[in-house]
Wavefront OBJ file of the C-alpha trace (Angstrom):
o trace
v 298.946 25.178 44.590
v 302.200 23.234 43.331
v 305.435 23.242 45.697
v 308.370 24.269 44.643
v 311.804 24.489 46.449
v 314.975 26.274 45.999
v 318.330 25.091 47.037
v 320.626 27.964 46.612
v 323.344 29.452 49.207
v 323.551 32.607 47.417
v 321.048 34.527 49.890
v 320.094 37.476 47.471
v 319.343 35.097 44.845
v 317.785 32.592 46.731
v 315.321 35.269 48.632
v 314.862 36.670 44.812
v 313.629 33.505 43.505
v 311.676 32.597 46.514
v 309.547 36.396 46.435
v 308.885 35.518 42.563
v 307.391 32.258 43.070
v 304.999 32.964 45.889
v 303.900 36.109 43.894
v 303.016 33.770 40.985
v 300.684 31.723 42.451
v 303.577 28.834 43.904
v 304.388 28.194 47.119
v 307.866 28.652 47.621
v 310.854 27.694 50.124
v 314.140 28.030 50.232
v 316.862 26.561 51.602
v 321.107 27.345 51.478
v 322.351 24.002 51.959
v 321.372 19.814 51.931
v 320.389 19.220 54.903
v 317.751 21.486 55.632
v 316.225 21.037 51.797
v 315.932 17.393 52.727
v 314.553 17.549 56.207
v 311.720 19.262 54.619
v 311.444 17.163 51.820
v 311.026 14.121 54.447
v 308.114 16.302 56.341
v 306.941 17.870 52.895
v 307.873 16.857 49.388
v 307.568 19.534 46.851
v 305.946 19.617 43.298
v 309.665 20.924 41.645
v 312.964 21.727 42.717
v 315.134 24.572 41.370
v 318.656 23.647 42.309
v 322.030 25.259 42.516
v 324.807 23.105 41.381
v 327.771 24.886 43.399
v 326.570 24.520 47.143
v 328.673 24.155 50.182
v 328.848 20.714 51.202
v 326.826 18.012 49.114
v 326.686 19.762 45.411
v 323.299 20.165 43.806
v 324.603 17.045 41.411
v 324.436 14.833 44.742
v 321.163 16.386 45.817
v 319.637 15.654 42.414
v 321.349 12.698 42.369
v 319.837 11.202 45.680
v 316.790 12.416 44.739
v 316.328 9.999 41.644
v 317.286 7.123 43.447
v 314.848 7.523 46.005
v 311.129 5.880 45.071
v 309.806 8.416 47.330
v 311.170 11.491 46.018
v 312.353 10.227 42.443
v 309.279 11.972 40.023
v 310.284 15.235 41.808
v 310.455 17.745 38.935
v 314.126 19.334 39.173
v 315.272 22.399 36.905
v 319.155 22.789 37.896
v 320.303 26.271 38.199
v 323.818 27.734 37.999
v 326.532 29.912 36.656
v 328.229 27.125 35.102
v 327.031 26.803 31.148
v 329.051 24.310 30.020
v 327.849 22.046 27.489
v 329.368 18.648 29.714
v 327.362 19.831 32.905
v 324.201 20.660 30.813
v 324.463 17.082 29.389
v 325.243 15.540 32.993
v 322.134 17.415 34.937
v 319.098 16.351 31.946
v 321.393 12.365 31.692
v 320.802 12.264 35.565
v 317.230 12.873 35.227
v 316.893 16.843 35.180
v 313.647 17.794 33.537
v 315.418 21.808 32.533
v 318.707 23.648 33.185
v 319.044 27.284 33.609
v 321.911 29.489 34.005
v 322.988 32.856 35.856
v 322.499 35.591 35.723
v 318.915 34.920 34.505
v 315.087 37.375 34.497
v 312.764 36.581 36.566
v 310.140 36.588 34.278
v 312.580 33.706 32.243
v 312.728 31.458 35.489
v 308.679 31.318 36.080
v 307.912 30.971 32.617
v 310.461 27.840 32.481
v 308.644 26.663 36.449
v 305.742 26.722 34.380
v 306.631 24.900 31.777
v 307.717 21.939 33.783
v 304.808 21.770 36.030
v 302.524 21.664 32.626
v 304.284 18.488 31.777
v 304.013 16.861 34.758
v 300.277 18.126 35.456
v 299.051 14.923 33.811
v 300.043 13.470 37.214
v 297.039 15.489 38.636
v 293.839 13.367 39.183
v 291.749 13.206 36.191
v 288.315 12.397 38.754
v 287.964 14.859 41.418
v 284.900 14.512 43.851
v 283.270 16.732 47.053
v 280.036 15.511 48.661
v 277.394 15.185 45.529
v 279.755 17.457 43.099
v 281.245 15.033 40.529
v 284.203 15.879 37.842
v 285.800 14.602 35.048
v 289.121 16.364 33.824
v 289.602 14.372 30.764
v 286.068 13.919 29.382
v 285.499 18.082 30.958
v 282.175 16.608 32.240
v 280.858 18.077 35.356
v 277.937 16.634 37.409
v 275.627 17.559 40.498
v 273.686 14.991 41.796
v 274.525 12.635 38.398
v 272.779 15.823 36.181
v 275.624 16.869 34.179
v 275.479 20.647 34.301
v 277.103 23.153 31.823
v 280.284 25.449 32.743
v 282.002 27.392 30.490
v 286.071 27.114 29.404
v 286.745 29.382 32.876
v 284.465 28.179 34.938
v 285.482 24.617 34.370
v 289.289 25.591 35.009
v 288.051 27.409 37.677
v 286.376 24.395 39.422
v 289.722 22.230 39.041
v 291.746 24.292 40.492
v 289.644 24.737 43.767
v 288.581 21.029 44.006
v 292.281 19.541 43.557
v 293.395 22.437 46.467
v 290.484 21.246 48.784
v 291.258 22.491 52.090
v 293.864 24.905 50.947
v 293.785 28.674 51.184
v 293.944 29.989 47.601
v 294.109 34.456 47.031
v 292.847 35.924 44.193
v 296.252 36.703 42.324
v 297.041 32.696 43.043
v 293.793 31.501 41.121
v 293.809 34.391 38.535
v 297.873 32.756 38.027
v 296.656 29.619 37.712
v 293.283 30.016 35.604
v 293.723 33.201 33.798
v 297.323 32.861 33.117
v 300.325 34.893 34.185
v 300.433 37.815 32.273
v 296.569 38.061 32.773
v 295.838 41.897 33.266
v 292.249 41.947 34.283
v 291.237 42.660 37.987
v 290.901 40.344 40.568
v 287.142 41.349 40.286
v 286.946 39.195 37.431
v 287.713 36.086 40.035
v 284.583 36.913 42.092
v 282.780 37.370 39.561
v 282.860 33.482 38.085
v 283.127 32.180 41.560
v 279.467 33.534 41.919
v 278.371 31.876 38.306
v 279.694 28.797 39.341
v 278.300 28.650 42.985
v 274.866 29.427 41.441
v 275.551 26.110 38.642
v 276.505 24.083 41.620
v 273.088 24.845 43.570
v 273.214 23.390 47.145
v 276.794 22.357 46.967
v 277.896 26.344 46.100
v 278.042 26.798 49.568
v 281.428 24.406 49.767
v 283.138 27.605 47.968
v 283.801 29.630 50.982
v 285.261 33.287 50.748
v 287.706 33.790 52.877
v 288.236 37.407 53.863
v 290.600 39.466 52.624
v 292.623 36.710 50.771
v 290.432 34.609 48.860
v 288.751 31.142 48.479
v 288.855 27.799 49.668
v 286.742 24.486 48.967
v 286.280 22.069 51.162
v 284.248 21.191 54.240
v 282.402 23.449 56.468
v 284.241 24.177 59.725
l 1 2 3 4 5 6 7 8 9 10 11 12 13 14 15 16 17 18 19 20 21 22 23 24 25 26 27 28 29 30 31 32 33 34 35 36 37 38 39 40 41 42 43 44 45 46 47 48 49 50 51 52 53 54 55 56 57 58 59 60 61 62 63 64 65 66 67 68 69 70 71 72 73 74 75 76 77 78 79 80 81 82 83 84 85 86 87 88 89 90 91 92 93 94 95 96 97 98 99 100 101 102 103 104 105 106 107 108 109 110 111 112 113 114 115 116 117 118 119 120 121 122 123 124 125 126 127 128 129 130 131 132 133 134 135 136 137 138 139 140 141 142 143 144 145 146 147 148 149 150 151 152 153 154 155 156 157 158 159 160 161 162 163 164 165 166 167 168 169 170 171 172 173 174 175 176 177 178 179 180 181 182 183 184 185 186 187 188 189 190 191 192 193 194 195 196 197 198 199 200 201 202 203 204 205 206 207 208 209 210 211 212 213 214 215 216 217 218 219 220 221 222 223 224 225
């Protein structure tokens, strides 16, 4: 489930944005000034920042910035956004390592689509080799192997099986895989979820049992508590 932060002092906005991305499968913060974004960064980087330019205090120019220059913080996807629309702070924001630039007033639907966007570019960050107890897979080569048998998933089930295995551990509901898998403007029921998380924990024999249901909310892979 990618991270993604907004640093914005309007409050209406900023709850806005922040109710949009957790209902899209994100999990999303927000945060009205500097300080607080980066006292959570230190405790919890995020996968992508979207950033307000005109913020009381340090501007969203000296937040992005600081974030650059830092190793630890410095492949942070940032999308900058504000009411200004000038071509000179366009220019500025992408020159000082923005990876999109929106402006106000913008749709909703426009801002995920664009959160999106930037988080498929950067996905090739995500391990290729993923691995829990004798369950073996390979993103790149889509090769998928139990025991060292390689065993056949289809297109959904595969994307399925990524999802969970790079969120080990993590909590994941039904609209947040259905996002992620299916797409966002997916309109099929969340039945359709279940319903390949029972294929695949029959492909994955023994190990099937690592896909826990978690009532009410959804799945999680990992060890069993």
């Amino acid at each position: 489930m990618a991270r993604v932060y907004c640093v914005e002092d309007d409050e209406s906005i900023r709850e806005l944005i922040v109710y949009a991305l957790n209902n899209s499968g994100y999990e999303g913060k927000g945060f009205e000034n500097s300080k607080a974004f980066f006292n959570e960064v230190a405790n919890t980087p995020p996968d992508l920042v979207l950033l307000d330019i005109m913020l009381p205090g340090e501007d969203g120019l000296t937040i992005l910035d600081k974030l650059k220059k830092d190793p630890t913080t410095k492949d942070i996807s940032i999308i900058m956004i504000t009411a200004k629309s000038t071509e000179y702070d366009v220019v500025k924001a992408l020159d000082m390592g923005a990876d999109d630039y929106i402006t106000k007033p913008f749709g909703v639907m426009e801002l995920i689509s664009r959160v999106k966007a930037v988080l498929r570019r950067t996905k090739a960050s995500w391990p290729d080799v993923l691995r829990l107890k004798g369950i073996h897979m390979d993103y790149e080569r889509r090769l998928v192997k139990v025991d060292d048998e390689a065993i056949k998933l289809t297109y959904k089930e595969f994307e399925l099986l990524y999802y969970l295995l790079k969120n080990q551990n993590i909590v994941l509901s039904r609209e947040m895989i259905m996002n992620e898998v299916w797409g966002y403007d997916f309109e099929g029921e969340t039945r359709t979820v279940d319903v390949h998380i029972g294929t695949l924990r029959q492909k994955l024999g023994k190990y099937g049992k690592y896909i826990q249901t978690v009532r009410n909310v959804g799945y999680k892979v990992g060890e069993i508590v």
